[in-house]
C-alpha positions, 0 to 999 in steps of 0.5 A: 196719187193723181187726181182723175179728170172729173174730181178735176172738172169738178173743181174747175167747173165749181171755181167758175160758178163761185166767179159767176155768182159772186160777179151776178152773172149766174141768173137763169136766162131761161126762167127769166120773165120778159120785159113788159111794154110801157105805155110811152113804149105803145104809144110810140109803136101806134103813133109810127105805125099810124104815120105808116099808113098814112103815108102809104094812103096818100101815095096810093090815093 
């Protein structure tokens, strides 16, 4: 007796999350929490954003 198409997908759908979990590429993307900014990460961002205007204050003054 053949096997009906869903008892199939099912096996095929299980099989491919057996591989995931086993190569850790099963995480949830969506329940994941953003990377925080480090501070050399802020000062770096301030410091560009700083020579910005200053770069802009002395063209327009």
């Amino acid at each position: 007796m053949p096997e009906s198409l869903s008892d199939k997908d099912r096996r095929i759908d299980r099989r491919t999350r057996d591989m995931a979990q086993e190569a850790k590429l099963d995480s949830d993307l969506g329940s994941m929490v953003p990377p925080r900014w480090r501070g050399s990460t802020v000062i770096v961002v301030l410091l560009t954003v700083m020579t910005l205007v200053v770069m802009l204050a002395s063209i327009f003054f």
